[in-house]
N, C-alpha and C positions, 0 to 999 in steps of 0.2 A: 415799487423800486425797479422791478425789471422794465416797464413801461417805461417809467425815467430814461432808460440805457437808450433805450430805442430813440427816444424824443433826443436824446443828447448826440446818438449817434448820426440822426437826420438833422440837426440843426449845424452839425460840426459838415456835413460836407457840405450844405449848400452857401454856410459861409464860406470855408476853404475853396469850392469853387468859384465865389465870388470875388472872392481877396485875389486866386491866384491871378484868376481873370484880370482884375483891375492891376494889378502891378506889374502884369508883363505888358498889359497893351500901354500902361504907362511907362512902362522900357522901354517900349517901343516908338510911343512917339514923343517922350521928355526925354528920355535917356537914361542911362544906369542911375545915376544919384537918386533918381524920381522912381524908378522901378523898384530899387533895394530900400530906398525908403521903409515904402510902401509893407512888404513883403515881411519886412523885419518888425512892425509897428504890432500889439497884439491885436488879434483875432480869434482864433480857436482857443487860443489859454483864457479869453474872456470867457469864453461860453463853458469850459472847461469848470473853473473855478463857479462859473456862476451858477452849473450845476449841480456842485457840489454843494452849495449855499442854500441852495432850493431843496434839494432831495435829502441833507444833513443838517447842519447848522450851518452861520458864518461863521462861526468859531473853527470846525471842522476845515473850512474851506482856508481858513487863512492858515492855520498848522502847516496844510496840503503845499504851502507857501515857501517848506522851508529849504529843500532842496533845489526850489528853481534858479536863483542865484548862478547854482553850481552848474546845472545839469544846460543852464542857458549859456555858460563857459565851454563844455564841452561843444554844445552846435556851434559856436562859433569856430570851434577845435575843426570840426568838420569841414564849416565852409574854407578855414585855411588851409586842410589839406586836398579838398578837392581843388583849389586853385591852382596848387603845386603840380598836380597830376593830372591834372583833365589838358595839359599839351599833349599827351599820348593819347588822348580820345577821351572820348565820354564814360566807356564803360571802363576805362582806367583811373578815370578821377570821382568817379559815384562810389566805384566798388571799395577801392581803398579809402576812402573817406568815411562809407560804412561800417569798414574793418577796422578800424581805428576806434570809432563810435562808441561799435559795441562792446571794444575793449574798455574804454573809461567807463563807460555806462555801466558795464559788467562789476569794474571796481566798486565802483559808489554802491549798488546794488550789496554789494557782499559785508560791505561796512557797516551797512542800515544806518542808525539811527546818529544823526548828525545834529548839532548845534546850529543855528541860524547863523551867529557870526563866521563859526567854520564857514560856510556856506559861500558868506560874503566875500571873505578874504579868498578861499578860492577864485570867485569865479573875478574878483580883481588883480588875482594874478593875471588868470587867463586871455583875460580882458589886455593886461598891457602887454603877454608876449605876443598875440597876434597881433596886436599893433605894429609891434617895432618888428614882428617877422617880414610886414609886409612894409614897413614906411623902409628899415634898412635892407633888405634884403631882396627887395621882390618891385620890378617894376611892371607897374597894371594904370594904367590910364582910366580916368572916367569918360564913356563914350555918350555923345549926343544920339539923336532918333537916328533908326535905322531906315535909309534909303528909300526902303520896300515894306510897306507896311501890309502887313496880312488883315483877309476878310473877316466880318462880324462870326461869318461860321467858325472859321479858326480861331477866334478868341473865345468864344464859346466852348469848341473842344478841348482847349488849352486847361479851361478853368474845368469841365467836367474830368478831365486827367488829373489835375492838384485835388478836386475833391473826393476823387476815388483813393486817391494815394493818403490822402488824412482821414477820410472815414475807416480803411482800412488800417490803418494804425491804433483808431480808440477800438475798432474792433476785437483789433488780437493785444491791446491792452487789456479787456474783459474779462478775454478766456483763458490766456495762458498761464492764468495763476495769479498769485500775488509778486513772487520774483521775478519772473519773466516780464509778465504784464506790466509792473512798476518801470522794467527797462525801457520797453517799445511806449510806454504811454509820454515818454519824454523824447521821443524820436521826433526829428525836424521834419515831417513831413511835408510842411511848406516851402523849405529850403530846399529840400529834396527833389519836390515836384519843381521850382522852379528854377533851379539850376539846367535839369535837363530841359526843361520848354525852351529858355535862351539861349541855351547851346544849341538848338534845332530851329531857333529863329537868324542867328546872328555870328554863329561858331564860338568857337572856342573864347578868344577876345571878347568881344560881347558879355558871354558870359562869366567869363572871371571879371567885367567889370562891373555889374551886375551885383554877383557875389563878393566883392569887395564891399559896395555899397551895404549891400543884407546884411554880411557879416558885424559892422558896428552897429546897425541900425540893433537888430536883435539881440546883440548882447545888450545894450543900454535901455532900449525902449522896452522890453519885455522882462526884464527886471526890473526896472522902474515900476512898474504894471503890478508886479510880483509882490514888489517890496510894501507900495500903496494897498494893497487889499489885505494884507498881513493886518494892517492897525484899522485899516478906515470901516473895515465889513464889521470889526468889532465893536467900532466907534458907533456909526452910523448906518447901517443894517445895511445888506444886499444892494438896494435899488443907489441907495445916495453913493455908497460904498463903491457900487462901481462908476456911477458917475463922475466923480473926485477921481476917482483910479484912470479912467480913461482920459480924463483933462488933463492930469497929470503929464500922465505919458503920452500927450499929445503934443504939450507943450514942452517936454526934451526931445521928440521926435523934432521941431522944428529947430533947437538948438543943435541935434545931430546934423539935419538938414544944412544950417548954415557953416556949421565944422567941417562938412564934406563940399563944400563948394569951396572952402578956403583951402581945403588939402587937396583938392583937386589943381589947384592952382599954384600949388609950392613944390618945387622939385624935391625929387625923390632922393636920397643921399643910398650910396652901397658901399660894400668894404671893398 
């Protein structure tokens, strides 16, 4: 079992450096839509779940299922509030986005044991007020490639930075208990890591448009993701399980895809 940890913990950064890798230099040379895609699409919650499946049962793994809904409501929570706040700087739009965080996350934590439809309906609330915080409220543009594109090294440290930032999240998932650990193991560490990588490729702009993109991509695609491995790992074991689960959410990744190119192109309305 402890062997597991290990294998889970080195498989979780070298995808996480992979992902973050490919989504920002897809920031960078498709643009935000292509980048937040990308970033919000699952990755780590595959390998996550899929180790729980391996190391427990699929039964186990899909349970593990029930609060992602919600906890997938919160990071979006996040990425809306570091959009608001990251005009004062970066370490003004991380920090209070974190502080926020781990206020919900602390909530949920203290509640424990939730119903999956709770679950649902939360994170569809959450799901429509960052919507309408940002279509009525907030004007962020989706930007094309940026000017200046950085070297293969820089894309390589970009994504060794996102994979440090999410192995170090299922790390102190582990240790810090089962309360604390439970917090941090739902922590966006992707979003995390690549908010600040595009905010130090592109400023501020860039990367709130960026995180506009992530922000639906992940609430939608990685609950979709979530929802699929709750029934199909039961249905059809691990391997089919997640295959299904991944076509899935492949295939509302691309209906987000085309939602975000429409919205990209309808004015924005404010009060």
């Amino acid at each position: 079992m402890e062997s597991a940890f290990w294998w889970k913990l080195g498989l979780s950064f070298a995808v996480g450096s992979g992902w973050v890798a490919l989504s920002t230099v897809a920031a960078e040379r498709f643009g935000s839509i292509i980048g937040g895609l990308f970033v919000g699409m699952p990755s780590t919650v595959a390998v996550s779940l899929l180790f729980i499946g391996l190391t427990q049962t699929p039964r186990v793994a899909s349970e593990t299922t029930t609060l992602m809904p919600l906890t997938q409501g919160i990071n979006g929570v996040f990425v809306l509030v570091y959009l608001i706040f990251v005009k004062r700087g970066l370490t003004a739009g991380l920090g209070t986005a974190l502080g926020v965080w781990f206020i919900l996350a602390g909530m949920i934590a203290t509640v424990g044991h939730m119903e999956f439809w709770v679950s649902l309906c939360g994170w569809a609330l959450l799901v429509a007020s960052c919507y309408l915080t940002i279509e009525r409220g907030m004007t962020i543009a989706f930007r094309g490639e940026l000017p200046v594109q950085s070297s293969p090294t820089q894309g390589i440290l970009r994504g060794l930075f996102g994979g440090a930032v999410i192995a170090l999240a299922v790390w102190m998932g582990k240790f810090l208990g089962p309360t604390y650990g439970g917090i941090v193991a739902t922590f966006p560490a992707a979003f995390f890591s690549t908010l600040a990588i595009t905010y130090r490729m592109g400023g501020a702009d860039f990367s709130r448009s960026v995180g506009k993109a992530m922000m639906l991509s992940g609430m939608v695609n990685i609950v979709v993701y979530a929802i699929s491995v709750r029934y199909l790992y039961v249905w059809y074991g691990l391997i089919l399980g997640t295959v299904f689960s991944l076509t899935l959410s492949s295939g509302t990744g691309y209906l987000t895809y085309l939602f975000m190119r429409t919205w990209s192109s309808s004015p924005q309305k404010h009060p």
